[in-house]
Steps between C-alpha positions, in 0.01 A plus 500: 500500500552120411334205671810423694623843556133579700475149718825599634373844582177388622618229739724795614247754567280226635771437762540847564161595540474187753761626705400881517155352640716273748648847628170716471244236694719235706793767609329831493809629345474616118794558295377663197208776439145399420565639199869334435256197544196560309709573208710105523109337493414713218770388339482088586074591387641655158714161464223287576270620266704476221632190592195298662673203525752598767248597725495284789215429828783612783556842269452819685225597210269232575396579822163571301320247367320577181151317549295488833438121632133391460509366865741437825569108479621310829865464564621193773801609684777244544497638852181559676492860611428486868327755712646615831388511856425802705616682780285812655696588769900445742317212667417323189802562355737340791240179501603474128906568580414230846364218245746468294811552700340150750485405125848498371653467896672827484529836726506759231413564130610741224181637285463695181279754528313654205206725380201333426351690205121532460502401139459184254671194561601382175781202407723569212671184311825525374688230282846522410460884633182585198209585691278240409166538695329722736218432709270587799537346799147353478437227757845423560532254279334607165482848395387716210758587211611850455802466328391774248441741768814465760748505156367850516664598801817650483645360834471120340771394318387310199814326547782485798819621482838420647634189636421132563119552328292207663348252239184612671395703749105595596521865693277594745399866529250796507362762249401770683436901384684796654283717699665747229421298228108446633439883536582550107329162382179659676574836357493315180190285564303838620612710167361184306208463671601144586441307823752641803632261691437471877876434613864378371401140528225515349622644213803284440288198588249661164760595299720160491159306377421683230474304183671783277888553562508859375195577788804378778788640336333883542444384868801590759521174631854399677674154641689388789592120552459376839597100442551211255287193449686226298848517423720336291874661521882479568433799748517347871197693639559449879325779627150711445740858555747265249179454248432847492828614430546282202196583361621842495786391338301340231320817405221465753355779708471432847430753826739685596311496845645139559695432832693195681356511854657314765253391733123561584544864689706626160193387348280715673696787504527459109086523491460815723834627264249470187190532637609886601610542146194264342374868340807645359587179287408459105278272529245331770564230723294309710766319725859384571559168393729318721672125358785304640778575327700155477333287194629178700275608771217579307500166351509369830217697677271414149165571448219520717128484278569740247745733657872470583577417841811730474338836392295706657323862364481764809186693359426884554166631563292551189551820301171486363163386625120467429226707665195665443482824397214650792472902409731751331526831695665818409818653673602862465898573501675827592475648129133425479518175309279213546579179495255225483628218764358165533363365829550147494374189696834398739745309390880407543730625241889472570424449827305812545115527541410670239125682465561811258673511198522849246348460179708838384252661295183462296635452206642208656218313633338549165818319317483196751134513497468486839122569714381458810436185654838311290687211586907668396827374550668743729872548532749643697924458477724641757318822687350584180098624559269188388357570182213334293686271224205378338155346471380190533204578310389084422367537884245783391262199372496387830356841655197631503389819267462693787853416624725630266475899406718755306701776728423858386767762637283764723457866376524658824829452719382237762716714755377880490218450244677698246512485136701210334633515159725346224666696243557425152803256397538403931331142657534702840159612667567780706295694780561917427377571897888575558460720759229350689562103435669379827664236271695756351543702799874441563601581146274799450649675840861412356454664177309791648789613764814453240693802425343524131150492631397665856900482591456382897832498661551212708189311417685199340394139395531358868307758677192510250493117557535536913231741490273303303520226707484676811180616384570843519426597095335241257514821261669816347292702657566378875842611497413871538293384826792369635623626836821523666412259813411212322797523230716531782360136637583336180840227589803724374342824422550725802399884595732638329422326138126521554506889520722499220270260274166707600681782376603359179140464432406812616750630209361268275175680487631775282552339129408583198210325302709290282638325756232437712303328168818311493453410838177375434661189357277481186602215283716594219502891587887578566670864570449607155159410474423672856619799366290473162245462726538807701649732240162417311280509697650732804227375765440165665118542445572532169689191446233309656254599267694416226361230223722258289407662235639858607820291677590335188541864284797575733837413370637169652157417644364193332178329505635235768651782761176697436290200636672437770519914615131511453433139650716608799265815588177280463576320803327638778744371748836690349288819497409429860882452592595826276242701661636429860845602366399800448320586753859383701605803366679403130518787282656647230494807296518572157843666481672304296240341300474811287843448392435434120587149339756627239617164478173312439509200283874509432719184650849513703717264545803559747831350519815494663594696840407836554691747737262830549215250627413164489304292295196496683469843532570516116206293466302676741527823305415379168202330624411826673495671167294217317814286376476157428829333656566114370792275591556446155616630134261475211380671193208698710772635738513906460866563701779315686609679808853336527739535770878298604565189398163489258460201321283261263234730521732817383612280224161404410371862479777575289435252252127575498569889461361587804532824632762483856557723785795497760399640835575848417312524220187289666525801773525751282183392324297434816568829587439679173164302492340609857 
């Protein structure tokens, strides 16, 4: 390609590229793939490096710069950047609407309302539409340079597009970080062993002052402009809904949250509107910002000290706070986990009074280094539990030795003294005292009555949670000292359904041993593995007696299932709660344990509907004979029982050779086998 021929091509591309970004970051409304687009800058990169002399500062390639500044110098803005006043609550807010309306001598105003993002205020200098400068707000008249950083973000345009481009034009905006965006930076930071960073702001605020461009440009830092400080233009800007607009126009994101309001009530109906929604948008806020919306008006309500007269920022209550970190104590949920949960000295977050926070796990608290005795930041968006953002660890200096001390998760579960314990590869602690842990309670009695474990008619969700808190069982073993008067007390239950419940559980009694081990709820041990259990071992005793080591010779038992079997039968309290099931009056006999386990170690899968019986009862029998039964297709599978309308997982078995059975063949062999 010739000199010519490429600067042609290159100022094409350039002004391509430019206006894909206009329709990816200012409209939200790509027209080509990422990949349509990646392959145009690869191309306008190829041209540039060959020809290094057509490469200009407003190309789409340079948004990089090569070498890292030695230091932030001080930028003076042609326009001070002011600062706004406040507003906390409705009666501040009408004072503010009241002053300026006896200002101007009229009965009503129109507003703009708009988002006011908790980022970096930054002022970006454009002449003749290049992007000349970018700086930090600073004091509000002098700020520090970071042009190398914001030419980094995709969302600024290193130069404007469309019509009438002013001869200059300072914008005034925000660099902020998704909440998206923050959660993989973080993720990042974490697998690097770098510093995490405590919130959104924080982080954009870090990552627009570093001195190295390439450190920012791996950041996922975003724009929105919000205003304009000096102007020089053939564009009649008569409006601040008018300045906004054209901005757009120019290739400038702006929110798309922005509203004309007429009069102070639309106002604060526009602030309740976002505040509801404050936690479902991209990115945090920490207000409304409310300005007159006629620029002759503005100039005639002017400044007051440092602030405009004519706008006005209607704040929200804090997302995130300081407070001192007083004790961490341990909670145990329904499936035995504990959780570690801060208990906090008071104080108001969002509007809430906040004095516990979760700290999720311990894994966690060791990442954020947190201890005892802490100053944290704690936050909280939208109805969102307050958790534990970070430390604050510059105030340990200021405490005493004795004051500040490590948290060490207990061994014993701080609710029914039971065993806790943390398997391999999980950063859940977990207390084993199923049965007997009145944390667990609800979820032990629901998995003991469902139809694959003790099989209770009638003894749904609901009622287990009305009876335990009525008082009337706090375990599995209460229900069979249930009696008919008092069931028939319980709010909807009646005679009639109370006789019929106690004699559901008087037909429970008579099971089989591999469902009531099932019953037992012992982590990790499903129907097959109940069955294992009692096939093996064909006595409860037995099973109880049992050591990892012996567990972890028996096919499909591994060395994590075996701890938690013989962890289970430690605890004195599940053996208490078994024992007083039995003597209830739970049996079972041996019958059809001594079926033998012709299908031991092989693996089922089955597909498609079958007419003789269902499913389920498929499943059931295979287990019953010491199948394996998986929901999928895979080189270990031994058969595919197949029925109508069979599909990927037929198709898979017949690519992979797999031996397959329609339903009258599966029969067939069951019954040839017992």
């Amino acid at each position: 390609m010739q000199l010519e021929q490429a600067r042609h091509r290159a100022e094409a591309l350039r002004q391509l590229i430019n206006k894909l970004n206009y329709q990816y970051y200012v409209l939200d409304a790509p027209s080509v793939s990422d990949n349509e687009y990646d392959k145009l800058m690869r191309e306008l990169v190829a041209i540039e490096t060959e020809f290094s002399v057509l490469i200009t500062s407003d190309s789409p390639t340079q948004r990089v710069g090569v070498t890292p500044v030695s230091e932030l110098k001080e930028v003076k803005h042609l326009v001070p950047m002011l600062s706004l006043g406040n507003a906390f609550n409705e009666d501040e807010m009408r004072a503010f609407n009241k002053r300026i309306k006896e200002k101007l001598s009229v009965s009503s105003l129109v507003f703009s309302g708009e988002t006011k993002f908790d980022g970096l205020a930054v002022n970006i200098l454009y002449e003749n539409g290049l992007l000349i400068t970018a700086a930090t707000r600073g004091d509000g008249s002098t700020g520090e340079d970071v042009t190398h950083n914001v030419r980094t973000i995709p969302q600024v345009p290193l130069c404007l597009v469309g019509e009438n481009i002013p001869q200059l034009l300072e914008v005034r905006g925000e660099v902020v970080m998704t909440h998206k965006g923050f959660a993989a930076l973080n993720n990042r930071q974490r697998e690097k062993d770098e510093k995490i960073f405590a919130n959104p702001r924080n982080a954009a605020a870090g990552s627009l002052r570093q001195l190295d461009p390439k450190v920012t440009a791996e950041r996922p830092l975003s724009f929105f402009a919000y205003g304009i400080g000096d102007y020089k233009g053939n564009t009649n800007l008569t409006s601040h809904t008018n300045i906004l607009r054209q901005l757009k126009e120019w290739g400038l994101p702006v929110s798309t949250e922005t509203k004309s309001l007429d009069g102070i009530d639309a106002c604060l109906d526009y602030h309740a509107e976002i505040g509801a929604r404050r936690s479902e948008l991209a990115h945090d806020i920490d207000g409304v910002v409310f300005k007159v919306n006629e620029i002759s008006q503005q100039r005639e309500l002017g400044f007051v000290s440092r602030a405009p007269r004519w706008a006005i920022a209607y704040k929200f209550p804090p997302l995130e706070e300081i407070t001192q970190l007083l004790d961490i104590e341990v909670q145990v949920g329904r499936t035995g986990a504990l959780t570690p949960v801060a208990r906090l000295s008071p104080v108001n977050v969002a509007g809430v009074t906040v004095t516990n926070a979760t700290l999720h796990n311990i894994d966690e608290i060791k990442r954020k280094d947190i201890k005892i005795g802490d100053w944290v930041y704690v936050r909280r968006a939208g109805d969102v539990i307050p958790e534990v953002v970070a430390v604050i660890k510059e105030r340990r200096a200021d405490a005493g030795e004795n004051d500040i001390r490590e948290f060490i998760m207990p061994t014993v579960c701080p609710v029914c003294e039971s065993d806790v314990v943390r398997q391999e590869g999980e950063a859940v602690y977990r207390c084993i005292g199923g049965l007997s842990c009145s944390a667990q309670n609800i979820q032990a009695i629901i998995h003991f009555a469902s139809r694959k474990a003790m099989n209770i008619d009638g003894l749904g969700d609901k009622l287990i949670i009305q009876l335990t808190e009525s008082g009337l069982i706090t375990t599995v073993a209460d229900l069979y000292s249930l009696s008919q008067e008092k069931l028939a007390e319980l709010e909807r239950m009646g005679t009639k359904s109370a006789e019929n419940l106690i004699a559901a559980l008087d037909k429970s009694k008579d099971t089989t041993l591999e469902r009531f081990i099932y019953a037992m709820g012992i982590r990790e041990v499903g129907e097959a593995t109940a069955r294992t259990l009692a096939m093996k071992y064909k006595s409860l005793d037995l099973i109880e007696q049992a050591t990892t080591e012996e567990l972890e010779t028996i096919s499909d038992i591994g060395p994590v299932v075996a701890l938690n079997i013989v962890s289970f039968f430690k605890q004195k309290h599940n053996l208490e709660i078994i024992q007083r099931l039995l003597v209830a009056g739970i049996h079972w006999d041996n019958k059809d344990d001594e079926i033998d386990l012709v299908f031991s170690g092989m693996s089922f899968v089955l597909t498609g509907s079958l007419q003789v019986m269902t499913r389920d009862e498929a499943k059931q029998k295979l287990i019953s004979m010491g199948a394996k039964v998986t929901g999928s297709v895979s080189k270990k599978t031994n058969y595919v029982v197949f029925g109508e309308n069979a599909g990927s997982k037929y198709e898979k078995a017949i690519e992979l050779g797999i031996t397959t059975l329609n339903e009258e063949s599966f029969i067939k062999m069951i019954e040839k086998e017992k």
